[in-house]
N, C-alpha and C positions, 0 to 999 in steps of 0.2 A: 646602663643608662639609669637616672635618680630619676627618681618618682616617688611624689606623694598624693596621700589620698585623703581625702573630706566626706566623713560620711553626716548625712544628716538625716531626722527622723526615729523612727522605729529599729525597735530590736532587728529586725528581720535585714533590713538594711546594713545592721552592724555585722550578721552573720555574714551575710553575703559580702562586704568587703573583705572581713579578713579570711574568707575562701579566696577569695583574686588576688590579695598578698601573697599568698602563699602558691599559688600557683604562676603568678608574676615572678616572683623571686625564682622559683623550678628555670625561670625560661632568662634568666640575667640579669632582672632589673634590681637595683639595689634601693630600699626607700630611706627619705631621709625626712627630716622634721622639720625644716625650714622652708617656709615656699620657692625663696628667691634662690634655694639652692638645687629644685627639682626641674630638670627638664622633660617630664611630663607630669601633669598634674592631673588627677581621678577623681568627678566630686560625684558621688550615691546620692540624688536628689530627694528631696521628700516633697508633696501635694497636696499633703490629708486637709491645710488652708489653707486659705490666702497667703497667711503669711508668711507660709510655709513656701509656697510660690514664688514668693520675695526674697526670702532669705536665699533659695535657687539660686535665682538670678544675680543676686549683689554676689554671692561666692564665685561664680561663674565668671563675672565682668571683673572683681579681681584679681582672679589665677589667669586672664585673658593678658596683663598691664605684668605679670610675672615676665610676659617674654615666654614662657612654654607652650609644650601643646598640652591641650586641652580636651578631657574626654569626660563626659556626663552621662550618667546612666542612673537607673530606676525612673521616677513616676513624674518626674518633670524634665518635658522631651520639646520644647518650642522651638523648634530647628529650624521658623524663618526671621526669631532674634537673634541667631549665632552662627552665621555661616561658618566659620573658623573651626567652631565644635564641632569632635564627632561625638554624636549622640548615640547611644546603646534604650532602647527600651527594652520594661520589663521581660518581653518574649524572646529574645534573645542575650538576656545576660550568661546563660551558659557558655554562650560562643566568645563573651568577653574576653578572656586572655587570647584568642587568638583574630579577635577584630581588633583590638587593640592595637597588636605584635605587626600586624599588617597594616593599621594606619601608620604609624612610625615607620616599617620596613626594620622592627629591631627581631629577631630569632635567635636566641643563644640557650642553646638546651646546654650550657655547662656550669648555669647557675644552680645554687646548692637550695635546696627549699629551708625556710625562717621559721624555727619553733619560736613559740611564746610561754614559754616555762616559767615567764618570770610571771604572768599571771595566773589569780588564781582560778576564777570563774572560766568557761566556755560555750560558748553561746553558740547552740549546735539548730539551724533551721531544718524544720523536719515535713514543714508543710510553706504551701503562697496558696494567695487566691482565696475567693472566699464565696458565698451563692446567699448570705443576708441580704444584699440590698438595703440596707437602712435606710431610712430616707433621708440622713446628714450627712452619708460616707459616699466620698468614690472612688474609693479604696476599690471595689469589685470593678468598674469602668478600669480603671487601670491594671490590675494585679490578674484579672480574670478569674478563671471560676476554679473553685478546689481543686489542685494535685497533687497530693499526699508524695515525699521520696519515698524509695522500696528503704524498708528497715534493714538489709543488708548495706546498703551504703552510710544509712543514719550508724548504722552499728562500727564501721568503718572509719567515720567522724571520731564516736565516742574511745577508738582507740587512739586512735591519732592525738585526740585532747589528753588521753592520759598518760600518754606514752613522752607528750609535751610536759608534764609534771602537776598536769589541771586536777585540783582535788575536787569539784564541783562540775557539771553540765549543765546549763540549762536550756530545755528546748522551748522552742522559738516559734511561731508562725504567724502568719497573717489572721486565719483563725484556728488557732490549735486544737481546740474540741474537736474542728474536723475532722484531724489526720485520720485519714485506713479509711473514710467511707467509699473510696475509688478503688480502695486498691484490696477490699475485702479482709479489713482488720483493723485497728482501733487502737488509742492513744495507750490504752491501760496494757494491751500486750508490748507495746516497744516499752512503756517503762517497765515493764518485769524483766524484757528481755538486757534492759540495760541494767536492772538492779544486778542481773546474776553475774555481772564484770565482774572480775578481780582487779581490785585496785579502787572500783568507785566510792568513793566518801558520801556525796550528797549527789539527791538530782532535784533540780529546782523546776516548778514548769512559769511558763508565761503565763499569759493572760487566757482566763476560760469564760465561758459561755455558762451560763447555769443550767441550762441542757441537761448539762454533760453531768451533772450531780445527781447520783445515783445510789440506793444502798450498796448495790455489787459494787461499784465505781471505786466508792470509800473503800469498804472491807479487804478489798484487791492494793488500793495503795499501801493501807495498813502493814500489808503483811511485806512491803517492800522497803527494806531497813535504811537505805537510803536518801527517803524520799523525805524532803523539807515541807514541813506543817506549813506552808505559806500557800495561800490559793487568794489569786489576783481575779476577783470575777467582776465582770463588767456591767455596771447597774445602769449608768449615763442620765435615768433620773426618779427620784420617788414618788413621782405623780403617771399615777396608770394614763391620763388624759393624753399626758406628755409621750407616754410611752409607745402607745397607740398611734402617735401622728409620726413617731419617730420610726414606724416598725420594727417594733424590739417585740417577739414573739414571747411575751410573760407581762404577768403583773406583780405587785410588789408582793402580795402576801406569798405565793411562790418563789418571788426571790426570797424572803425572810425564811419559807421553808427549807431551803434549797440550806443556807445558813448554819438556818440551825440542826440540819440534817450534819454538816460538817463539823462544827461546833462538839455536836454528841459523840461522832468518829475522831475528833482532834481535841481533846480538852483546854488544851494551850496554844491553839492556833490561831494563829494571824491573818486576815480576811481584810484585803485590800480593794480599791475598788477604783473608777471612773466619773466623775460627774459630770454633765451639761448643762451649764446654767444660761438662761434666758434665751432658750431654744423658740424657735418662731411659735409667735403666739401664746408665749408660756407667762400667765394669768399670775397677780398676786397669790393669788389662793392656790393654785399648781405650785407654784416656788413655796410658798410653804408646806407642801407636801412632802415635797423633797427634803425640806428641812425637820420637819417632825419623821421620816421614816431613816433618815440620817441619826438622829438623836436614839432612835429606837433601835437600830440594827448595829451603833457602835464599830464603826469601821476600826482598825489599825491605823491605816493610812488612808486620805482619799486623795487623788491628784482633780483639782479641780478646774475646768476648762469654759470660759464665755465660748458662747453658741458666734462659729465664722462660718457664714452663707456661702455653699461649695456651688459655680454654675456648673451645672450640668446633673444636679440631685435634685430629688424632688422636693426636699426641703427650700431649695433655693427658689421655688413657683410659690413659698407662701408668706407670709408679711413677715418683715424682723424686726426685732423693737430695737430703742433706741440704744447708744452706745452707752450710755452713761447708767440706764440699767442692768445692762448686763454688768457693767463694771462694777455697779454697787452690790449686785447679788454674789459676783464672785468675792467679793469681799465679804459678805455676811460669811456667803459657807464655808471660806478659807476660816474664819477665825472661829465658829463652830468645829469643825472639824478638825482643825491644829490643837483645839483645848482636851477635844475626844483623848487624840492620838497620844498628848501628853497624861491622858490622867491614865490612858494605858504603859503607856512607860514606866510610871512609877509603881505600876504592881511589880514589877521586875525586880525594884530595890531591892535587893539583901538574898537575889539568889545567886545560884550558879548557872552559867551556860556556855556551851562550847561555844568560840568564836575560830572561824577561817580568818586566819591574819590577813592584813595587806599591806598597809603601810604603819599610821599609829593610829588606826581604827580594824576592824573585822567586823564581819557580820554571824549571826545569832543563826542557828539553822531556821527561825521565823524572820529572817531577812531584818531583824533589829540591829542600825546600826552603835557599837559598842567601841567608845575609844579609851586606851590606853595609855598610861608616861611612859611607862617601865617599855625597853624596847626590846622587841619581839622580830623574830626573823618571819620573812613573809608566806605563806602558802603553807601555814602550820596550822593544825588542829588544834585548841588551848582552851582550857576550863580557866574563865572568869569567873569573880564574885561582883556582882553589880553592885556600886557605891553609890551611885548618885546621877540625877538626868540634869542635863542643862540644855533648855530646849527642847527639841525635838530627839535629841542623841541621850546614849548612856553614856557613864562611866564605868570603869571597873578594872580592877586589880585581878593579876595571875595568880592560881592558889597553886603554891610551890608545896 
């Protein structure tokens, strides 16, 4: 039976699909790329907004006008807009391939399981769920509360990815800093225990908690040969006032600490991050907070996000400003922080750096992306010499 799948959202979401590929193909289904050519169609929902909400729903009501059947799973589950769908929520997506297998009535254990060799990356989920509460997510309302997988099975993953040709891991979770506080052990022991693979190239992590920045924390990754100078930590804003209504347990001089704690253990490392702009109640003078502690702390990259009122958070009980503010502030801090990110790029110019090939670009073990003319076979290790940025992106040539 063909079957294709939609995933939207979050890394975590992408894991978890291509786990049910692959365990869907084990049981016969073959997937194909074309919708009008699948006779079941998968879409991984996402909720974290509204719009998020929406985009659900329209992918939903098109793959419905496919003529297939229909199954939606993760964090948007309105199962009295779609009688037609079967819906899987988050607490039972493990059982997926076989609620699936039984809404169809298809069972063929003589299907061959689907490696993905031809990519390079793998995007291994090691933790869900999460116990912040923030006051803009409801992320914890749907995902529930932290459960760490045992490391024997993450460890199980990480062969399986290498065993598929993946020179890179990266682990995943809803909130990663968590992983091991349930299960009596910690993110820094599964990455050691993954650096001692044979065969691993790189381990990338997701996105962290500033928590989790630690001197032992650092000193421990240091010694893990591995492991990509990239840490994605999640600031969401530079005003303590904001930070405080948002329950983010830190203030900004802590986040800066946290930094340049990293900073001092990674000399050339890359420190990416999250913003919220025009979050309920977020004051001229708060927004420029964010933008003076933005200009000071020098992100990498920042991905920048207008504040969307989640019902059922407690963000959503206090006043929101108007559309056309947040719009203009995401636009301040985009073009603020695109100017950052480029004048960081060009320290780069005139060095050398490995790049994980893929197509005529690769990325930098600091996740800088690097494109090439000269063509390169994909899921190779290659020393460039950085020529020139255009944009956001490098240049650079193979030194032969």
């Amino acid at each position: 039976m063909t079957i294709k799948y939609h995933t939207l959202g979050c890394r975590v979401n992408a894991v978890e699909t291509d786990r049910l590929k692959r365990d869907l193909a084990a049981l016969g289904f073959n997937e194909v790329s074309a919708p009008e050519e699948a006779e079941v169609i998968v879409i991984n929902t996402c909720s974290v907004t509204k719009q998020s909400d929406r985009k659900s729903a329209q992918l939903i009501r098109s793959s419905l006008r496919q003529q297939a059947k229909v199954i939606a799973m993760g964090c948007y589950v309105p199962e009295e807009l779609f009688e037609e769908v079967l819906f899987i929520p988050n607490e039972d997506k493990h059982r997926a391939p076989q609620l699936i297998s039984d809404h169809i009535g298809q069972l063929d254990e003589t299907g061959s399981l689907l490696t993905q060799a031809e990519r390079t990356r793998s995007f291994i989920k090691v933790q869900d769920g999460c116990n912040n509460f923030c006051s803009y997510c409801i992320i914890p309302y749907l995902r529930g509360r932290e459960r760490s997988m045992s490391q024997t099975e993450i460890l199980s993953e990480v062969d399986r990815a290498l065993a598929g040709g993946h020179r890179e891991v990266v682990l995943s979770g809803i909130h990663l800093s968590g992983y091991g506080r349930d299960t009596n052990t910690s993110l820094i022991e599964l990455i050691e225990a993954i650096g001692q693979k044979d065969g691993i190239d790189r381990i990338r992590l997701g996105s962290l908690e500033q928590a989790i920045i630690t001197p032992d924390f650092l000193d421990r990754l240091n010694r893990v040969d591995a492991f990509c100078p990239h840490f994605h930590l999640s600031l969401q804003s530079g005003s303590d006032a904001v930070l405080k209504r948002m329950n983010r347990h830190y203030t900004t001089p802590e986040f800066l600490d946290k930094m340049e704690m990293i900073r001092e253990a990674f000399p050339e490392v890359a420190i990416t991050t999250d913003i919220i702009v025009g979050f309920s109640g977020e004051t001229e003078e708060e927004f420029q907070e964010s933008i003076d502690f933005v200009k000071q702390a020098r992100f990498s990259k920042v991905h920048v996000f207008p504040f969307s009122k989640r019902e059922g958070t407690r963000a959503a009980l206090l006043s929101d400003l108007p559309g056309n503010i947040k719009k203009e502030r995401g636009r301040i801090m985009r073009e603020l922080t695109e100017q950052i990110q480029a004048e960081i790029l060009e320290e780069w110019i005139g060095r050398e750096v490995e790049v994980l090939t893929e197509d005529s670009y690769g990325y930098t073990r600091h996740y800088l992306p690097v494109y090439y003319e000269q063509a390169l076979e994909p899921n190779q290790l290659v020393r460039l010499k950085i020529t020139g940025r255009k944009e956001l992106s490098l240049y650079g040539l193979p030194i032969l």
